[in-house]
C-alpha positions in Angstrom: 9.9 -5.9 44.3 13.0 -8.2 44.2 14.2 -10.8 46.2 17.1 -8.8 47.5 14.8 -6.0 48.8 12.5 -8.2 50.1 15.1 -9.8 52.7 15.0 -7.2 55.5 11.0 -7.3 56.3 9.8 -10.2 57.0 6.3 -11.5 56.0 3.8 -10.3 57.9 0.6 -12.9 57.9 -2.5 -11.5 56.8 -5.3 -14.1 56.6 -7.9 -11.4 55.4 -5.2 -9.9 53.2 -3.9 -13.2 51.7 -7.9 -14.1 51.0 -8.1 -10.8 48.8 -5.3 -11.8 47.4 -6.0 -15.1 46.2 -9.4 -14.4 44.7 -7.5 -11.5 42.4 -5.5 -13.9 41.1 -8.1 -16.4 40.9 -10.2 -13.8 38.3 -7.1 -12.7 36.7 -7.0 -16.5 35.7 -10.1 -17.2 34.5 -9.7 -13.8 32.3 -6.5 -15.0 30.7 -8.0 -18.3 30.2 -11.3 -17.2 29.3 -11.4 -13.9 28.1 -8.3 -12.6 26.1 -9.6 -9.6 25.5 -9.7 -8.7 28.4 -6.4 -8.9 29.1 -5.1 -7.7 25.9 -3.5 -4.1 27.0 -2.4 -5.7 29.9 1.4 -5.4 30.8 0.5 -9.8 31.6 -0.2 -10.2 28.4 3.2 -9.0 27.2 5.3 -11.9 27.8 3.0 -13.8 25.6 3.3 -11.3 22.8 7.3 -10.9 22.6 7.4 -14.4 22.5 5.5 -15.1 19.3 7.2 -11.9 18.0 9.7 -12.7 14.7 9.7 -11.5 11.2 7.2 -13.4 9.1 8.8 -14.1 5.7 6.3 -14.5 2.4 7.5 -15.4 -1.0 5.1 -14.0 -3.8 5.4 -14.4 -7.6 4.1 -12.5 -10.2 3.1 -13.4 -13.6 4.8 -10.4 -14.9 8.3 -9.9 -16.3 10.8 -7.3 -13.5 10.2 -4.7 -16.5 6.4 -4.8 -15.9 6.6 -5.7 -12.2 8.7 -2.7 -11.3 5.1 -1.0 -12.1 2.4 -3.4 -11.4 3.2 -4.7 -8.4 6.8 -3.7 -6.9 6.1 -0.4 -5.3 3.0 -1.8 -3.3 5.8 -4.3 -2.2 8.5 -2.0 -1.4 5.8 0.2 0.7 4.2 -3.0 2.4 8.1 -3.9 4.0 8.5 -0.3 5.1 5.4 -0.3 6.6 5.5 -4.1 8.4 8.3 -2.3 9.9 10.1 -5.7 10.6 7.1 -7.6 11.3 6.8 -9.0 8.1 8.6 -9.4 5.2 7.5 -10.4 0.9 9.9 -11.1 -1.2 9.2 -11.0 -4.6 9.7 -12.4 -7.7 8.9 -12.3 -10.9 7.6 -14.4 -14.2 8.8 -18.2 -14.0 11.6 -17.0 -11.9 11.1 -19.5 -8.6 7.8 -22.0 -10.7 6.9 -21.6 -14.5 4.0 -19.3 -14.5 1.3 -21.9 -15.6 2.7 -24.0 -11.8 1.3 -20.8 -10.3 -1.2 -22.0 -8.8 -0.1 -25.4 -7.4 2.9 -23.9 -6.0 0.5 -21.8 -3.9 -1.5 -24.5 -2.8 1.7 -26.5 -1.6 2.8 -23.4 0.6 5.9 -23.4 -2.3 4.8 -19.7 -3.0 2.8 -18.1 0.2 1.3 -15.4 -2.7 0.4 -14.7 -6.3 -0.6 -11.7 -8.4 -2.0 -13.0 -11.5 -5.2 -13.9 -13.5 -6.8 -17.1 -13.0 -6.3 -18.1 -17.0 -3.3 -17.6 -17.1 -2.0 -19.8 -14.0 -4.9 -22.3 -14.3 -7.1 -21.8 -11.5 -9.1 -24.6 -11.3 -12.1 -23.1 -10.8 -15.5 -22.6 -12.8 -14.8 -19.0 -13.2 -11.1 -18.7 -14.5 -12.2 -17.8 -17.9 -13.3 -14.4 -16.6 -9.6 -13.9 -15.1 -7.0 -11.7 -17.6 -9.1 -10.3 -20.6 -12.9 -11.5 -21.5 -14.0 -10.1 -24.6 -15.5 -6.7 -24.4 -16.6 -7.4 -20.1 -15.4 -4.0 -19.5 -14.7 -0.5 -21.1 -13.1 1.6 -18.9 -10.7 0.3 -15.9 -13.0 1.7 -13.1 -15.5 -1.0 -14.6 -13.9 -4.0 -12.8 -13.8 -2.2 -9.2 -18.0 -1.2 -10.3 -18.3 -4.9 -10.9 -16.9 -6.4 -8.2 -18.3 -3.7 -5.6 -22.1 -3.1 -6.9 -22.8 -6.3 -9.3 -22.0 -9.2 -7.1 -18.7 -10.7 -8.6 -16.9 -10.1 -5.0 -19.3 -12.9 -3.9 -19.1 -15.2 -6.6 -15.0 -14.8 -6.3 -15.1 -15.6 -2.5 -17.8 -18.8 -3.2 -15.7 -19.8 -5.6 -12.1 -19.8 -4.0 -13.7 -21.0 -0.9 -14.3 -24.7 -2.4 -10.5 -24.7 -3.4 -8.2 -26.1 -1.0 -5.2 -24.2 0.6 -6.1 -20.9 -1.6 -7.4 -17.8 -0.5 -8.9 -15.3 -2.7 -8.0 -11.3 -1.3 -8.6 -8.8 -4.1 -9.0 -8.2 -7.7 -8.1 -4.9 -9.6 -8.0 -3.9 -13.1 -4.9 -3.4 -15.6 -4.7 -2.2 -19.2 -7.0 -2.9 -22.2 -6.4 -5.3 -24.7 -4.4 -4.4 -28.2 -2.8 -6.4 -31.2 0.5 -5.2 -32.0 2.7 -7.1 -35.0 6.0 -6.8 -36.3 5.8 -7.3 -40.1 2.1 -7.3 -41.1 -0.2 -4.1 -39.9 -4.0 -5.4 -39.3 -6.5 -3.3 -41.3 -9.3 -6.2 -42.0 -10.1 -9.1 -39.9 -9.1 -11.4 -42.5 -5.3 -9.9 -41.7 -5.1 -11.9 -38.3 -5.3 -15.1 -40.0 -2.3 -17.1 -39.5 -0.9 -14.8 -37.1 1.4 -16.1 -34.5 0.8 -14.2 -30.9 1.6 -14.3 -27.3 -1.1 -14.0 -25.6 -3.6 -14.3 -22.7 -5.7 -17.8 -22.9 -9.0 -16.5 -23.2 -8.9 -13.2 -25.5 -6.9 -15.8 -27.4 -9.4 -18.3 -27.6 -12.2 -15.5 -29.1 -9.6 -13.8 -31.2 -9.1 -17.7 -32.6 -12.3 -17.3 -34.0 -10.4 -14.4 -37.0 -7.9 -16.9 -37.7 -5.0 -15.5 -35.4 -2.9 -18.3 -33.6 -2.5 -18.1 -29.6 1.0 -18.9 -28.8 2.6 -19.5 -24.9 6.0 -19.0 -24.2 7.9 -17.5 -20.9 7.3 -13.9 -20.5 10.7 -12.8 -20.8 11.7 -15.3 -24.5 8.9 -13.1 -26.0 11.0 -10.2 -27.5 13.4 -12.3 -28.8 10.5 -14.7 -30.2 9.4 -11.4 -32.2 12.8 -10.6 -33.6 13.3 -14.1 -34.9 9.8 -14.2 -35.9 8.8 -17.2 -33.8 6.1 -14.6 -32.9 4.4 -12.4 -35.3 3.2 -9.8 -32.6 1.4 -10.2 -28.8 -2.2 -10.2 -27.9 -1.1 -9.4 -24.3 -1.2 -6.0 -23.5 -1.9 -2.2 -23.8 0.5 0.7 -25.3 2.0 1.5 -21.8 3.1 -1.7 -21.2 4.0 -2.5 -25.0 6.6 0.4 -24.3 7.4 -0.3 -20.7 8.9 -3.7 -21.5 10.0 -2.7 -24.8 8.0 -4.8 -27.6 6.9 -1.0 -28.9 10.3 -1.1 -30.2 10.5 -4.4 -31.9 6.7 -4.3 -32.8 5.8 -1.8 -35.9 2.1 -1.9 -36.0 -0.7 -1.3 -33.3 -4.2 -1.8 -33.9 -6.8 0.6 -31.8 -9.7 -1.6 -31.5 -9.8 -3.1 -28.3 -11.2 -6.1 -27.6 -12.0 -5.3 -23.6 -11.2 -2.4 -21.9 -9.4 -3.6 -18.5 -7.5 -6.7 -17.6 -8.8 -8.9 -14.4 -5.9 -9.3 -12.0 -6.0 -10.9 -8.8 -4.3 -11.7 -5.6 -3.9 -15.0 -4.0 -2.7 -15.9 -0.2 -2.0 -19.8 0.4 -4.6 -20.2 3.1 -2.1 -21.5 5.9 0.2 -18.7 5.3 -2.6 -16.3 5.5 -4.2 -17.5 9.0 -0.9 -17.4 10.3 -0.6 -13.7 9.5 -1.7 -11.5 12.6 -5.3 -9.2 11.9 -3.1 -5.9 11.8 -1.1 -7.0 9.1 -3.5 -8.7 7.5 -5.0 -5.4 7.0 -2.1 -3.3 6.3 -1.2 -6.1 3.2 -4.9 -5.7 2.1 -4.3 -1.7 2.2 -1.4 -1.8 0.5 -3.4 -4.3 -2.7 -5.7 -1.5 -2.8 -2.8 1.3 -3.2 -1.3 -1.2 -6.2 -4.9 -1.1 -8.1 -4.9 2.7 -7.4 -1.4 3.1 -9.1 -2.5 0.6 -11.9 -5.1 2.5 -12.9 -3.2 6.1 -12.9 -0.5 4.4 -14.9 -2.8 2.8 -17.6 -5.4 5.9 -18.0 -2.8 8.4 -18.2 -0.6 5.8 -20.4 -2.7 4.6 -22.7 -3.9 8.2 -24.3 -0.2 9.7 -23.8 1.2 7.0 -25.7 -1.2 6.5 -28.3 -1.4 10.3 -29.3 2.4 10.9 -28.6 4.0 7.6 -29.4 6.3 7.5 -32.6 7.2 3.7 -32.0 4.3 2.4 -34.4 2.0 3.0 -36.9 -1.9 2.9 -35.4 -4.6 0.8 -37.8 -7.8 -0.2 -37.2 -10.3 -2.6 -38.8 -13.3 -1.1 -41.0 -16.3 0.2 -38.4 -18.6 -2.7 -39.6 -16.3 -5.4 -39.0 -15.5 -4.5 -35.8 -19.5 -4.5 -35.5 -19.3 -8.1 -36.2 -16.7 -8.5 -33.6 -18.6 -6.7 -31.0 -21.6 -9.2 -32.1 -19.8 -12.1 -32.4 -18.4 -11.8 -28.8 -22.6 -12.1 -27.4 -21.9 -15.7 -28.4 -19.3 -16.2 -27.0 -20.7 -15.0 -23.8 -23.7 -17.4 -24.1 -21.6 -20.7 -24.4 -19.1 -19.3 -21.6 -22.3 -18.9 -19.5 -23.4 -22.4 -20.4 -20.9 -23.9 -18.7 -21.5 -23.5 -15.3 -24.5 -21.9 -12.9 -21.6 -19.3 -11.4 -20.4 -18.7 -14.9 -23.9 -18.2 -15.9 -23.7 -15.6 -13.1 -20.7 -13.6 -13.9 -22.4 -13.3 -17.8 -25.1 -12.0 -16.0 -23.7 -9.7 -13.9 -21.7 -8.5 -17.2 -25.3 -7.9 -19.1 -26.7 -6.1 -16.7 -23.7 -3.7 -15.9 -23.3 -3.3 -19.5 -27.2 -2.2 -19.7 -26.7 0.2 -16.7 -24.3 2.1 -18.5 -25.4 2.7 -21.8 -28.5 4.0 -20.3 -26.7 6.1 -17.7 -25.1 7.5 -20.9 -22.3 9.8 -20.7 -20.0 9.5 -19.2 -20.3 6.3 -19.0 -21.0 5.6 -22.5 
């Protein structure tokens, strides 16, 4: 009732009336004070709520390239704007286009970047477990291995733990991408003694094993590395599977693929800066986790179905692939390399485990697992 209506009856005094009165608003009080929730679909609380109301605005980089990031991460982005429906809003960018991609992860600890999609070798996590991040020799087979890890062999935990001693970052979710495969420009691989010398881009620590055969780890931004193979700065990549080989176009510049692969799936993760994230109401907190898990979902389509097509159908380059005992002694070789990379630390020591036993689970569960 307004003022105006109000005017032509005068108060009547009600001393039992007023008493009621002042007791509701009394409780009402102490609720509001004392108890949110129980004012929280209250038409009071209201007020309260349209005040704080005001489009949140995140900027997220990616370590991929826009050619790769119109598939890997830019439709989960697209859908998570529609959905916010003005609430919130992510803009997104792409390799070194706002921080180089190795500043990845102190631009997200400075609140510079509110968000990253990348592995942890690749941007430098400084944690004990960022050797695991992008492509650890033969950890996985299949992509549905790195959700089975994470959900069933403990690696969720030992993510959380570790990201939790990091200041300002916030683990949210890892998911798999491609496998791993050598493609060259000049010189097709057909022995192991054919990597020596060769100069590739690649991810740190499939480089660091592959190291081992002679080939030479090279870093350069993501989008100088086509050119880098024409002008044979770069004699192939180490980065990659066929669908993104001829997403981004190095199919076309590369003329050799070899099939081995040295680990089946690539580790990916997203990263919130910490204060950004707590300031990010629980409903949208949720929907962005949703829409993480809808990007790992169209990953894995896109890979699987990729990978095969492209391999079988593909005219771009000629397949090789390195004698079966030889690639024996690559598959043994790797056992030591997952020793010393379990020496390192008691969580690394861990994440080896985790990685023996889920690899003993499945060749005794057979096929189709193996």
């Amino acid at each position: 009732m307004t003022d105006e209506t109000k005017k032509p009856f005068p108060k009547k005094v009600d001393p039992a009336a007023d008493a009621i009165l002042a007791t509701r608003r009394s409780f009402l009080g102490k609720a509001a004070l004392g108890t949110g929730a129980a004012l929280a679909g209250s038409t009071l609380a209201a007020p309260a709520v349209i005040a704080q109301a005001g489009t949140i605005k995140w900027r997220l980089q990616t370590y991929s390239g826009a050619p790769l990031g119109a598939h890997v991460i830019k439709p989960q982005i697209d859908a998570f704007n529609a959905a916010a429906n003005g609430a919130m809003e992510i803009e997104l960018y792409y390799a070194d286009q706002l921080v180089p991609t190795s500043d990845l992860f102190r631009a997200l600890q400075t609140g510079t970047l509110d968000a990253v999609q990348s592995d942890e070798a690749t941007m430098a996590s400084p944690v004990d477990i960022a050797v695991f991040g992008g492509y650890f020799p033969f950890a996985t087979r299949y992509s549905l291995d790195v959700p089975a890890l994470f959900r069933y062999y403990g690696l969720k935990e030992i993510w959380a733990e570790a990201y939790a001693e990091v200041p300002n970052v916030t683990w949210l979710s890892t998911g798999a991408w491609d496998p791993l495969h050598i493609f060259t420009v000049n010189k097709p691989i057909k022995s192991l003694a054919d990597m020596a010398g060769l100069r590739v881009f690649g991810v740190p620590t499939a480089g660091k094993f592959l190291s081992k055969y002679g080939l030479v780890p090279v870093t350069i931004p993501w989008d100088n590395v086509e050119v880098a193979l024409q002008t044979g700065e770069l004699d192939g990549v180490a980065w990659c599977g066929f669908t993104e080989a001829y997403e981004v176009g190095w199919a076309d510049v590369c003329n050799y693929a070899l099939t081995n692969s040295v680990t089946g799936a690539w580790f990916g993760s997203y990263f919130a800066n910490t204060p950004s994230w707590e300031k990010v109401p629980a409903h949208l907190k949720e929907l962005f986790l949703m829409s993480i898990d809808q990007s790992h979902y169209y990953r894995d389509v896109w890979y699987w179905g990729g990978e095969a097509k492209l391999r079988v159908e593909g005219n771009k380059m000629e397949l090789t692939s390195l004698p079966p005992a030889e690639w024996a002694q690559v598959v043994a070789d790797s056992k030591g390399f997952w020793d010393e990379v379990a020496s390192s630390s008691p969580r690394a020591g861990k994440v080896v485990a985790a990685f023996k036993k889920y690899d003993e689970t499945m060749q005794k569960a057979g096929y189709p697992y193996r």
